[in-house]
N, C-alpha and C positions, 0 to 999 in steps of 0.2 A: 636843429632839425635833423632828422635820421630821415634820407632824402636814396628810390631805386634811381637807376638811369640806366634805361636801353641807348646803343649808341655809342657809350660811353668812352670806346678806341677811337672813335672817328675822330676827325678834324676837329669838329663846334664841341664833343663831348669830349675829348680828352682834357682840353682848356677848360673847363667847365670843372670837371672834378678836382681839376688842381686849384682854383678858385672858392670852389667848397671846403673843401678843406682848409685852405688858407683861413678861411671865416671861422672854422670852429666847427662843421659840421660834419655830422657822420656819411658815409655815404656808400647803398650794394650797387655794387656795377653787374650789371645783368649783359653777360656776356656767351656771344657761340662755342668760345675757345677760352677755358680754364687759363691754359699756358697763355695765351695773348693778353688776355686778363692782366695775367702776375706779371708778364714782361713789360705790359705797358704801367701799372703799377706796383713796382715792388713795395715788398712791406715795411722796407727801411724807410721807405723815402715816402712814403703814404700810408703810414698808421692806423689811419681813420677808413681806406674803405678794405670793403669785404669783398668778397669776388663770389660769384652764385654762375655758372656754368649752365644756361637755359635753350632749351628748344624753340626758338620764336611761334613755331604754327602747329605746336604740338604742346595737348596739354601735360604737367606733372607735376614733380616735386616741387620745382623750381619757384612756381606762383606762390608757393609759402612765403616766398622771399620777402612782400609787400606789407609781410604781415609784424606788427611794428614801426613801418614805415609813415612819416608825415604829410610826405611829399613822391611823388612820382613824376620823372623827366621822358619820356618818350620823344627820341631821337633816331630811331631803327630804320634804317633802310637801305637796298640796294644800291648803286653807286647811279648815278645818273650819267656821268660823263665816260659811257663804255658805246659799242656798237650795239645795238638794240634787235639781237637776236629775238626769235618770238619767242625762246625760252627765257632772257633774259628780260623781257619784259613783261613777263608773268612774272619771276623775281620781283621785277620792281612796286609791282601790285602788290605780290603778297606777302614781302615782306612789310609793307606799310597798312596794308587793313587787315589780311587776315592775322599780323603779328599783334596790331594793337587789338584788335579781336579777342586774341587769346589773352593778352594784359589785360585787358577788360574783365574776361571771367576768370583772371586769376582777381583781382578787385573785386569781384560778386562774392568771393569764399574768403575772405580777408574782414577780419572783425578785433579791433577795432579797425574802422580805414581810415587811408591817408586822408587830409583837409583839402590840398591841392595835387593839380593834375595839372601837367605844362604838355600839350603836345606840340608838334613839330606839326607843318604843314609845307607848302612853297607859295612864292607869288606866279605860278606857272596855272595857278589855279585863275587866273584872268587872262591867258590865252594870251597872243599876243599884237602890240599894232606902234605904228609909230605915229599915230596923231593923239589917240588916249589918253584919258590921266583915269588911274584908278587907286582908289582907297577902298575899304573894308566891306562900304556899301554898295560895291558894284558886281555886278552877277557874272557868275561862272561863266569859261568858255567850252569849249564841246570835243574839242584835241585832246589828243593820249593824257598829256600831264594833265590836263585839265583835270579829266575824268578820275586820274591818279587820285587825284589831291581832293575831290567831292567825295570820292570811296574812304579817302584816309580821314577826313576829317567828320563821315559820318559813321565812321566804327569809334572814333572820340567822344562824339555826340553821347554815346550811349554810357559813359561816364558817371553822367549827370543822373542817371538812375538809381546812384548809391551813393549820392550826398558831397565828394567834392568838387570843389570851387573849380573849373574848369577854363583856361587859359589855352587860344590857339595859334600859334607863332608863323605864317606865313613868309617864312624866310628869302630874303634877296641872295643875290650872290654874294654869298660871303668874299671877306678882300681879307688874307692873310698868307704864310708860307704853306702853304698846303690848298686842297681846292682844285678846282679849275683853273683858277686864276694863276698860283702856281706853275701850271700847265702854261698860260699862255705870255709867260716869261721867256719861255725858252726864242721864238722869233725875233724879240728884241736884241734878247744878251746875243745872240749867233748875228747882230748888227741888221737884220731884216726885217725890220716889225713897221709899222706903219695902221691904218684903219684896218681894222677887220670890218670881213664883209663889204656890207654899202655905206658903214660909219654912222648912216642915218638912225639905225636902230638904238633905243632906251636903252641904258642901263643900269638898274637899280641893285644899289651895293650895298652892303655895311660891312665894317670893321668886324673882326671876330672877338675883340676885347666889348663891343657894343652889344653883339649878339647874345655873348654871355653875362653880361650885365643885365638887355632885358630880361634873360630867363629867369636868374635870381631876384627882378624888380616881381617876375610873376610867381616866383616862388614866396616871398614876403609882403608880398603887399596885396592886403585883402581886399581891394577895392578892385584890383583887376580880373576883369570875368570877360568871357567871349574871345571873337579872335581880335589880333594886333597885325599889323605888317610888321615885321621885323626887318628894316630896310632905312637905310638914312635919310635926311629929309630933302638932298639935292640929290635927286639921279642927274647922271650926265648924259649925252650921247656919246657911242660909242668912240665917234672920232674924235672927241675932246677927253676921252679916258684915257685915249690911244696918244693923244700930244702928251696929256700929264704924264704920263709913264712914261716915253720915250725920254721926259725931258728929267726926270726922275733917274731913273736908269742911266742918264749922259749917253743916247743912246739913238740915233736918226730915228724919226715917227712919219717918214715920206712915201716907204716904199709898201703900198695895199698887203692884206695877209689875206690870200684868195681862200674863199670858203673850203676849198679840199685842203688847205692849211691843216686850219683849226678840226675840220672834221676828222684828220690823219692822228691827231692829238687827243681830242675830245670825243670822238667817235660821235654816234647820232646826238647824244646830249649837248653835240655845238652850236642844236638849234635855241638853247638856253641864251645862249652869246650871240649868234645870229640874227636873232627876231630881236626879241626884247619888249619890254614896256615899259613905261611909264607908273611905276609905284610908290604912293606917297601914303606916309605911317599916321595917319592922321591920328587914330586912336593913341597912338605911344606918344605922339607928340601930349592930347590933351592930357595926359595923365602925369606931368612935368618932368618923364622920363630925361634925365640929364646926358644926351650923345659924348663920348671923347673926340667922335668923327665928323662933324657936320659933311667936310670939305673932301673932295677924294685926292687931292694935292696929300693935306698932311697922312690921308690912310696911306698912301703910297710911299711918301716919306717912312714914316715909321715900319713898314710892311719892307722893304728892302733896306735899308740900314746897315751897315756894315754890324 
């Protein structure tokens, strides 16, 4: 497959393309920065993809890029874990709708077109609670992400207008060396980490080797259509994520990580880690999606490793 990916520097999209590749496949990274582009894929070492240099919320040359393409990955968006200035979170809107907006009518002028479309969504799109359980079927909540994630995933919607197979990934907190999660290493290793927040709050994870595996299950396998939770099938509470790591790391898990902690770290997106819910994959589950992760014991094992 000769497969675009917005995103494609990020965390889940740089793994993603080195994966592709690995498989045999072509792959344009549709990126802001040419030079980041090449630095994060040299052509020595990445053969197979192209580098296309795009305006996310402007139209131009660039939507040519689709054209030829099998598959398209929509990954694009502004960081979540920054302070949430009101210009920064205009960012965060419009790089995820009006960017896939413009994807979308670069797809409208693209003949032939891709077969599949993978977007990106979050599980922030059910708002948050600590008695909850939500799968696929449960209705939006009415907070910022919320609202984020109904606007991003009704500029996807419009996809289906021009014939592909349309796939929507509702992402957990991804669990790798990069992320958020990342970020909230640093308390532990400096020997101070313990429950964040009230401990009481969900936390629904998945491995970054999983996350990228669903995308490719939804890039080849014609049977999946609609959105999926992309999130492993045990969320934890935070204070039982908080033992596993601490015990992970050889590292006390007693001492609280006060909410201005993780916010000094995470900035306003600490309410992602702060609240939390309860998200279970049901769809990815029916579909005999094979996890490497069930457990967040071994994602953390593998995830710190020497």
């Amino acid at each position: 497959m000769k497969i675009a990916i917005t995103g494609a520097t990020g965390f889940v999209g740089s793994r993603l393309v080195e994966r592709l590749q690995e498989e045999g496949h072509d792959i344009v990274v549709l990126t802001r920065s040419a030079d980041l582009g090449r630095k994060t894929f040299p052509a020595e070492s990445f053969p197979k993809v192209a580098i296309v240099e795009y305006t996310p919320l402007a139209s131009g040359a660039w939507q040519g890029a689709l054209s030829g393409c099998d598959g398209v990955v929509n990954l694009a968006g502004a960081p979540i874990s920054e302070r949430w200035s009101d210009e920064h979170k205009q960012a965060i809107v419009d790089s995820r709708v009006a960017g896939t907006e413009k994807l979308v009518e670069a797809l409208s002028q693209t003949n032939p077109k891709p077969t599949v479309w993978v977007n990106a969504s979050a599980i922030g799109y059910y708002g948050t609670s600590e008695t909850a359980t939500f799968d696929e079927t449960s209705p939006a909540a009415e907070d910022f992400l919320a609202q984020v994630c109904q606007g991003w995933e009704a500029a996807a919607q419009k996809v289906k207008d021009y014939g592909p197979r349309l796939v929507i990934l509702r992402l957990g907190i991804v669990l790798g060396m990069g992320g958020a999660v990342a970020k909230m290493l640093t308390p532990f290793r400096m020997f101070a980490g313990g429950p964040i927040g009230s401990g009481r709050q969900w936390f629904s994870w998945i491995h970054l080797e999983d996350v990228v595996n669903l995308i490719i299950k939804a890039l080849t396998d014609s049977t999946m259509e609609g959105t999926y939770n992309a999130t492993a099938p045990n969320p934890v509470r935070m204070a039982d994520f908080c033992k596993v790591l601490g015990k992970v790391l050889k590292r006390p898990s007693w001492l609280p990580v006060p909410d201005f902690v993780l916010e000094a770290i995470l900035g306003d997106g600490a309410q992602v880690v702060l609240e939390g819910q309860q998200v279970l994959p049901t769809r990815a589950v029916a579909t005999g999606f094979q996890y490497q992760y069930t457990e967040v014991k071994d994602a953390l094992i593998d995830i710190v490793k020497p």
